[in-house]
C-alpha positions in Angstrom: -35.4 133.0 31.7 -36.7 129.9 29.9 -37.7 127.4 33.1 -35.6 124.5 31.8 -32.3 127.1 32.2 -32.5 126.3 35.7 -29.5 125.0 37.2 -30.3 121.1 38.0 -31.4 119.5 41.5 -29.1 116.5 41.0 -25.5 115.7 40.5 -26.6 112.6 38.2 -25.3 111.4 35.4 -26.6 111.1 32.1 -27.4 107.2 32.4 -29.5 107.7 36.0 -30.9 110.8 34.9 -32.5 108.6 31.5 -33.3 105.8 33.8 -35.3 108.1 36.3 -37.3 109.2 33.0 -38.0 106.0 32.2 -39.1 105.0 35.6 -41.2 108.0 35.6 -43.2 107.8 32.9 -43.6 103.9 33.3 -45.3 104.8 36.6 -47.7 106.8 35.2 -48.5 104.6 32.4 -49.1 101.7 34.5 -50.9 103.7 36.9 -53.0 105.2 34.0 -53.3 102.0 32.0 -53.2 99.1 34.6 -54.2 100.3 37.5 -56.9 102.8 36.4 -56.2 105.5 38.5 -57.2 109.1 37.4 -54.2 110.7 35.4 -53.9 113.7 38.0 -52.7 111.0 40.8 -50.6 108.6 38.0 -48.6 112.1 37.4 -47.8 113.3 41.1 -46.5 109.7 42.2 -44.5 109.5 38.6 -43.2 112.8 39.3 -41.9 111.3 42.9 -40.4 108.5 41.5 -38.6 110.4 38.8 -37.0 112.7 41.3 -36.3 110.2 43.8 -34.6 107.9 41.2 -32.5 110.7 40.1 -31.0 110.9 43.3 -32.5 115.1 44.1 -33.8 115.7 47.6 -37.3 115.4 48.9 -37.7 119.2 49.3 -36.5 119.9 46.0 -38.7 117.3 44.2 -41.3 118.8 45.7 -40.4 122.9 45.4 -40.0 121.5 41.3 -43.4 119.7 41.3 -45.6 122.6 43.3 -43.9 124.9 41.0 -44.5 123.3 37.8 -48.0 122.8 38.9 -48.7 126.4 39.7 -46.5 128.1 36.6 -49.1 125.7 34.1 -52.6 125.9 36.6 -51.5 129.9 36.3 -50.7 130.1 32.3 -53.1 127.2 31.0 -55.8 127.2 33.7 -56.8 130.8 33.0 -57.1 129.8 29.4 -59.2 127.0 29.9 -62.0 127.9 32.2 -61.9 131.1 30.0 -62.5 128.9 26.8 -65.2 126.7 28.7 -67.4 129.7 29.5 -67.6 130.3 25.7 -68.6 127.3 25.3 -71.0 126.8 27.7 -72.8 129.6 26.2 -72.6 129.0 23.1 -73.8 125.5 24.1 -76.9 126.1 26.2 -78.1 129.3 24.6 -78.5 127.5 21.5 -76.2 128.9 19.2 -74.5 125.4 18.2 -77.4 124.1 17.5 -78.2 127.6 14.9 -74.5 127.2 13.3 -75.0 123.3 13.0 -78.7 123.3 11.6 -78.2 126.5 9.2 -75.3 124.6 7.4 -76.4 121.6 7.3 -80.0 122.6 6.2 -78.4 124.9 2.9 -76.1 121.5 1.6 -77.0 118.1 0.6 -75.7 114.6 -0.7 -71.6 114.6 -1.3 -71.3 118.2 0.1 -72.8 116.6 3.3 -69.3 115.5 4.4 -67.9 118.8 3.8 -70.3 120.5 5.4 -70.1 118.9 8.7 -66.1 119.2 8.7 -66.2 122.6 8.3 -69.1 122.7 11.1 -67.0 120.7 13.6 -64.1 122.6 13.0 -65.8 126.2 13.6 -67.8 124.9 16.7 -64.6 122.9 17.9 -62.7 126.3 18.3 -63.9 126.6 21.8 -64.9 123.4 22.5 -63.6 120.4 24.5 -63.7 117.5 22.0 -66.0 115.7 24.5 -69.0 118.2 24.1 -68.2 118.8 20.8 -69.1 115.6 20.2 -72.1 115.6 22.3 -73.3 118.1 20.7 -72.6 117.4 17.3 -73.3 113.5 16.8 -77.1 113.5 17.4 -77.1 116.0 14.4 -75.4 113.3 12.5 -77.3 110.8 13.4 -80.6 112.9 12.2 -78.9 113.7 9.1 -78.2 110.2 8.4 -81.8 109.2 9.3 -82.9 111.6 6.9 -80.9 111.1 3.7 -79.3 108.8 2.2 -75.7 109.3 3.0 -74.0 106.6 5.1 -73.8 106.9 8.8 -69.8 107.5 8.9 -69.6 109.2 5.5 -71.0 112.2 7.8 -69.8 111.1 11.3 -66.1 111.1 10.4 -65.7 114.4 9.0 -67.6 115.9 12.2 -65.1 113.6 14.3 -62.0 115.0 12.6 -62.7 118.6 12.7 -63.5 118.3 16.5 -60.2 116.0 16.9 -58.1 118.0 14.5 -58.6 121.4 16.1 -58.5 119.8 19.7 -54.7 118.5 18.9 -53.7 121.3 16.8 -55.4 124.6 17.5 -55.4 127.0 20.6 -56.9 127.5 23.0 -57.3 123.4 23.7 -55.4 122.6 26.1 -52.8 120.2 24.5 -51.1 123.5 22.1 -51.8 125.7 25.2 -50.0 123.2 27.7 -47.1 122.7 24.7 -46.6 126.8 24.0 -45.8 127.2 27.4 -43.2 124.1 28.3 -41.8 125.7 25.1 -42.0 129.1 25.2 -43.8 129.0 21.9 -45.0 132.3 20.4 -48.8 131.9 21.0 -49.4 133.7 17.7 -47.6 132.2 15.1 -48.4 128.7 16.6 -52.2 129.4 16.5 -51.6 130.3 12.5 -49.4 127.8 11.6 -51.8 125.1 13.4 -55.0 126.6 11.3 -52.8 126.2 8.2 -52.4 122.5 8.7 -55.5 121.9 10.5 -57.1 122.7 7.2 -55.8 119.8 4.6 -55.8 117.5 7.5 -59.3 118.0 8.6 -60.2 117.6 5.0 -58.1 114.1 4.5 -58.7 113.0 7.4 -62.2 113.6 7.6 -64.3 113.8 4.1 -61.8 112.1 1.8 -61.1 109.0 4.5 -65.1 109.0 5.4 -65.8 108.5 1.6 -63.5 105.8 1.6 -64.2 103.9 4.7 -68.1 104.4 4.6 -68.2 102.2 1.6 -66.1 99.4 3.7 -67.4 99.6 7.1 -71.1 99.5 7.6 -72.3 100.9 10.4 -76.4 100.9 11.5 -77.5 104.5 12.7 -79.0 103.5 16.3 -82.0 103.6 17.1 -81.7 105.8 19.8 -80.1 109.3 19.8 -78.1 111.0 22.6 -75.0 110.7 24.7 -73.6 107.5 26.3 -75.5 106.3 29.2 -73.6 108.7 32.4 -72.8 111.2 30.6 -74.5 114.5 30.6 -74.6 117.0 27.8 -72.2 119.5 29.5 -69.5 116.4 28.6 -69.5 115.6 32.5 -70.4 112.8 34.1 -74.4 112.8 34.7 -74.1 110.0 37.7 -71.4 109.2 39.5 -67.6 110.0 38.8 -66.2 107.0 36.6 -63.7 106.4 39.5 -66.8 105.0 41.1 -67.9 102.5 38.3 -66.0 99.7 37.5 -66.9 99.4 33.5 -66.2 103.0 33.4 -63.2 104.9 31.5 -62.8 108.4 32.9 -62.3 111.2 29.8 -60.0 114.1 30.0 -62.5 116.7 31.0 -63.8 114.4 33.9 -66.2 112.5 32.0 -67.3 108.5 32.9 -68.1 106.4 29.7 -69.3 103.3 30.4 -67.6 100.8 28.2 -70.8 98.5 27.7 -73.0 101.6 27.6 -75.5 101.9 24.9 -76.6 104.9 23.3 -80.0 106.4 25.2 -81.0 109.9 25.1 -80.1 112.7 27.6 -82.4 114.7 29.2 -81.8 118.6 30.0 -81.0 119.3 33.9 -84.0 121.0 35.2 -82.3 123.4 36.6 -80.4 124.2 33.2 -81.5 127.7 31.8 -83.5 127.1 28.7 -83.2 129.7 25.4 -86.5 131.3 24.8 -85.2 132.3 21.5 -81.9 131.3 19.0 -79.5 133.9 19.4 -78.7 133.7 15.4 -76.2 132.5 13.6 -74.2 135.4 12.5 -73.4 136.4 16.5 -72.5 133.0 17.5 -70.1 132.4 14.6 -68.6 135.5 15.2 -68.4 135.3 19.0 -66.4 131.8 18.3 -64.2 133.7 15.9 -63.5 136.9 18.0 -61.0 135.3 20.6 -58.9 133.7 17.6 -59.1 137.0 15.2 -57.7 138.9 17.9 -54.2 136.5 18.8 -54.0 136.2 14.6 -54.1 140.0 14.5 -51.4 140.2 17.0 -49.4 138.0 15.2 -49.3 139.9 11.8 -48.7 143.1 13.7 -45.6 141.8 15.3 -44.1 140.2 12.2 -45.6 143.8 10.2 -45.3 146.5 12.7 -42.2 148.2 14.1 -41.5 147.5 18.0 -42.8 150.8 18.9 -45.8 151.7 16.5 -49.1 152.3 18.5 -51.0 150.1 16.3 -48.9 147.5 17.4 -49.1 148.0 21.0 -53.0 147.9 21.1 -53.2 144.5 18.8 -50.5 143.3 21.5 -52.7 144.1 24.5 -56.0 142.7 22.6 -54.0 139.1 21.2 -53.1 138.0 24.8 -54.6 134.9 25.2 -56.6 136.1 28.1 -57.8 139.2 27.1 -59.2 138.0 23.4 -60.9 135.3 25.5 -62.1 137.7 28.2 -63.1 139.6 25.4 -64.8 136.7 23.9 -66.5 135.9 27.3 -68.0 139.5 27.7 -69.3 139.1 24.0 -70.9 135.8 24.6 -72.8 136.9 27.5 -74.4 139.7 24.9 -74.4 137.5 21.7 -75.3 134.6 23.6 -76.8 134.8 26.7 -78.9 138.1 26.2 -79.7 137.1 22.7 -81.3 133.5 23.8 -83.4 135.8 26.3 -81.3 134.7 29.1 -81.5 137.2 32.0 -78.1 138.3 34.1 -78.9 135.7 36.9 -79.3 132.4 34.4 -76.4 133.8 31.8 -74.1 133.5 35.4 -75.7 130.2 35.8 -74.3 129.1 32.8 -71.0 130.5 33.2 -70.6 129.0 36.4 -71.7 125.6 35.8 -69.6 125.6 32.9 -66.3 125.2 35.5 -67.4 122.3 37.7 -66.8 119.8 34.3 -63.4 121.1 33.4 -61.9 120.4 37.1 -60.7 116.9 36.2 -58.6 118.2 32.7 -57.4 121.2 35.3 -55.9 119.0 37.8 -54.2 116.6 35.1 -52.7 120.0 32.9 -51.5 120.9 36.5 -49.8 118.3 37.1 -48.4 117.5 34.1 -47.0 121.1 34.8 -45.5 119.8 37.7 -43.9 116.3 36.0 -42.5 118.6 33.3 -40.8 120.5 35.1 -39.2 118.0 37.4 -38.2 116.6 34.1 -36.9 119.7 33.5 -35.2 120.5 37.2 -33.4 117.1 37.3 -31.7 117.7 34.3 -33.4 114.9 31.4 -34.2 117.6 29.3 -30.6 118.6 28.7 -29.6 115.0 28.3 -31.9 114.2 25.5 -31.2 117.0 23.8 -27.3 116.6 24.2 -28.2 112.8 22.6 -30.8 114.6 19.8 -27.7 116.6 18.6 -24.7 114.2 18.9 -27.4 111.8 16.9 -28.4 114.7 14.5 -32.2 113.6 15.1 -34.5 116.6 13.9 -36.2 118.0 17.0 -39.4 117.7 15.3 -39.4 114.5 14.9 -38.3 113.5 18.1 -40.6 115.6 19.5 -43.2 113.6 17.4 -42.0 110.6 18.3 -41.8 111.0 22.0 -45.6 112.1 22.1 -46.6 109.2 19.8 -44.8 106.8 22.6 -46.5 107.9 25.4 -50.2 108.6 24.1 -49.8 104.9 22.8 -49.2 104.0 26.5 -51.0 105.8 27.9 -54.0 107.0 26.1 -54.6 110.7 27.1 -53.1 113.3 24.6 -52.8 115.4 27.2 -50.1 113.7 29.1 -48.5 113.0 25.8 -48.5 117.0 24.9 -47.1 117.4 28.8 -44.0 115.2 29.0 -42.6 115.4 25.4 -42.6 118.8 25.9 -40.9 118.8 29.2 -38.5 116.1 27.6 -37.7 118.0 24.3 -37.8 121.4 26.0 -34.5 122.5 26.1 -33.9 121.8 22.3 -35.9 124.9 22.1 -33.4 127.0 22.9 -31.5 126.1 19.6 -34.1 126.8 17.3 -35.7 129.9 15.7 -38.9 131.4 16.8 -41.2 129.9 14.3 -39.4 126.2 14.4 -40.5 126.7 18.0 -44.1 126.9 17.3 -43.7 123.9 14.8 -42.1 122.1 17.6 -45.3 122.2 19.9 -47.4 121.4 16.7 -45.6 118.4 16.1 -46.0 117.9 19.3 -49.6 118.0 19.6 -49.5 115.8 16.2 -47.8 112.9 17.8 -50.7 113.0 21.0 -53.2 112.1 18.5 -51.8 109.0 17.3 -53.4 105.9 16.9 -56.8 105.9 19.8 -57.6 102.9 21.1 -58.7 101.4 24.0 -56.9 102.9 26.8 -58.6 105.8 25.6 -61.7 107.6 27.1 -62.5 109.2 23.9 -62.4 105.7 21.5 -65.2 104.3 23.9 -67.2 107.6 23.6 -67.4 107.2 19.5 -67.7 103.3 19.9 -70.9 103.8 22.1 -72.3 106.7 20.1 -72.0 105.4 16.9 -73.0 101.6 18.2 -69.7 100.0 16.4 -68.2 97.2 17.5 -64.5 97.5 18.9 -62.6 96.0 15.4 -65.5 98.3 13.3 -64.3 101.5 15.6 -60.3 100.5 15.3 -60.3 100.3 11.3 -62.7 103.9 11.5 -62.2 105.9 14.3 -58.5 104.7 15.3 -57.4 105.1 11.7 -58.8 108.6 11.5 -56.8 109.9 13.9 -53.8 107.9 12.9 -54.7 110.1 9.5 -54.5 113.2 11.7 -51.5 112.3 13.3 -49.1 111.6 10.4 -50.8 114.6 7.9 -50.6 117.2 10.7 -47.1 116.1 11.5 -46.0 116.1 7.4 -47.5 119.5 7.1 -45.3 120.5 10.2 -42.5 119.8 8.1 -43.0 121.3 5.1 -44.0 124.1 6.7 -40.1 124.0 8.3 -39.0 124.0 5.1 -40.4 127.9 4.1 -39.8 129.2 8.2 
């Protein structure tokens, strides 16, 4: 049974019930926005005020919310420390670095651009965009120094391919958080989201870097490295930014001061160091296992007879956690072993690759938990009721509501969260594939337009030293790029599906 087939908590009509949404999510956008508070809090007390509003009882607001939270902590959270140990390896052993230099090394001039989309999209695959970025911009920077190719010719193609695949591509958490409020078939959505990541990554990031590097000139600083406070696992290196006033706390639990400048980051000490590059052959691969597997599933269950063998085994190895187990075991071989990591420092690695991701756990959890009182109450059914009387393509209201609230709010991840839990139940009356292309538009719409409610805006301002109208007219318009030519490709896609 889908979770939004639930019978609802409340007797409310359709007017309290839109009302209580309303109320909801203005809580935690003013909580988010105004009063700064960390996203995780802004969504428990919204959830309480939606429920209250819409006249259900204490207990069940609660029974909704706890369930919510431990139905997505259970089905997303899995995912996501999953996805972080891969990256943590493939981050401290080195092999980042290996895919990033060997690229870059064998291209030069206008291929530059290409180059480093291509490399940010392939490292971004089990990434969090933060450390993406971390890892990623002081090879820009070097590049830059080193040739004569503007700073954001090469820095917005790197920026799109990590932003592209965060928004569009599984595992991140956004399409993860969106395939289950929907019900989405894992597989087709991870193929029709590398379809469109793929001219969107390229518009968004060599064609508009081409353009905008010849209008907006931009100094590479002095300095290389992350913003001051924040380390190179994407976490904060200091204090939590809930503890500095000038601070805006990312997604993954990261502090950015907003008047940082760019200084360099040392390695923790007790960080194990590579002794040798693990190559770039196994890294590339080891990024690539986890997605070949879900793909493979996919074809076999659009190819392959229900009960064929052949299909069973590829539908065992595509579950989302067992390709990334598998991609976890492979890493600590590929990776770990490979940079002459021994057993005790590759479980170093693993483990400290968890602590980070505890702040973008909590909010996915509770966003599980706002969904689905959403979803319990009843607003679902009464947007979708108004979507069909209206004839509104669910796509596009699903767009649309995401664009709204990550607009308000900043954070694509509590865009992703509530339109889904608003636009669930339109679901129900669409095929399997239009499903998946629901979620993706979706995920589209929580890229729209950065600025500076969010984390992420002030991460590329202080990296790239910009000033805030120079990182509006490059990075905000990038992603506004991303936004509308993921979202078009979404529906022309629904024209063939």
């Amino acid at each position: 049974m889908h979770p939004y087939a639930a019978e609802a908590i409340t007797d409310a009509g359709g007017t309290q019930l839109i009302l209580a949404a309303v109320i909801g999510i203005a809580v935690v956008i003013l909580l988010i926005a105004w009063a700064r508070w960390h996203p995780f809090l802004a969504l428990v007390l919204g959830a309480g005020a939606l429920g209250i509003v819409a006249g259900a009882g204490p207990e069940d607001v609660v029974k909704s919310f706890t369930t919510g939270t431990g139905t997505t902590a259970g089905n997303v959270g899995l995912l996501i420390a999953l996805g972080s140990m891969i990256g943590a390896l493939l981050a401290d052993s080195g092999g980042a670095d290996g895919i990033v230099k060997r690229i870059v090394e064998r291209v030069s001039g206008g291929a530059l651009p290409w180059a480093m989309a291509g490399v940010a999209a392939l490292i971004g695959l089990p990434l969090f965009f933060e450390v993406g970025v971390v890892l990623l911009v002081p090879i820009v920077l070097l590049v830059a120094r080193r040739t004569t190719v503007p700073l954001l010719q090469i820095g917005i193609p790197a920026l799109a391919g990590l932003s592209v695949l965060h928004g569009l591509v599984p595992p991140h958490p956004g399409p993860l958080v969106a395939i289950s409020s929907l019900n989405a078939n894992l597989g087709l959505t991870l193929a029709f989201g590398l379809i469109c990541a793929i001219p969107t990554v390229l518009i968004a990031g060599p064609i508009f870097g081409n353009f905008i590097s010849k209008r907006v000139h931009v100094t590479v600083p002095a300095l290389a490295g992350a913003p001051a406070g924040v380390s190179s696992a994407g976490s904060a290196a200091g204090s939590s930014g809930a503890d500095r006033p000038d601070a805006v706390a990312t997604e993954s639990g990261a502090a950015v001061s907003a008047d940082a400048t760019a200084e360099p980051v040392e390695r923790d000490d007790d960080k194990p160091r590579p002794t040798r590059n693990p190559g770039f052959w196994p890294a590339v691969l080891t990024v690539l296992l986890p997605i070949v597997l879900m793909l493979l599933r996919a074809i076999a269950e659009l190819t392959l007879p229900e009960k064929n063998a052949v299909r069973g085994v590829f539908h065992v190895a595509g579950e989302p956690v067992v390709a990334l187990l598998a991609g976890v075991l492979l890493a600590m071989w590929s990776l770990g072993k490979r940079a002459g990591f021994d057993r005790r420092a590759t479980s170093a690695v693993i483990g400290g690759s968890l602590p980070p991701i505890a702040g973008i756990l909590l909010i996915v959890a509770a966003g599980g938990g706002f969904k689905q009182v959403l979803v319990d109450v009843g607003v679902g059914t009464v947007v979708a009721d108004a979507a069909k009387d209206a004839n509104v393509n669910a796509l596009l209201l699903g767009f649309l509501v995401a664009v709204g609230i990550r607009i308000a709010t900043g954070s694509a991840t509590v865009a992703t969260i509530t339109a889904a839990g608003i636009v669930a139940p339109l679901a129900t009356t669409l095929s399997t594939p239009e499903v998946s292309l629901l979620a993706l538009a979706i995920g589209a719409g929580s890229l729209f337009f950065s600025h500076v409610n969010d984390a992420g805006f002030w991460l590329v301002k202080e990296y790239f030293g910009m000033t805030v109208g120079q990182t509006i007219k490059t990075w905000s318009v990038m992603e506004t790029i991303i936004s509308v030519v993921g979202f078009a490709c979404v529906m022309i896609i629904s024209l063939f599906v």
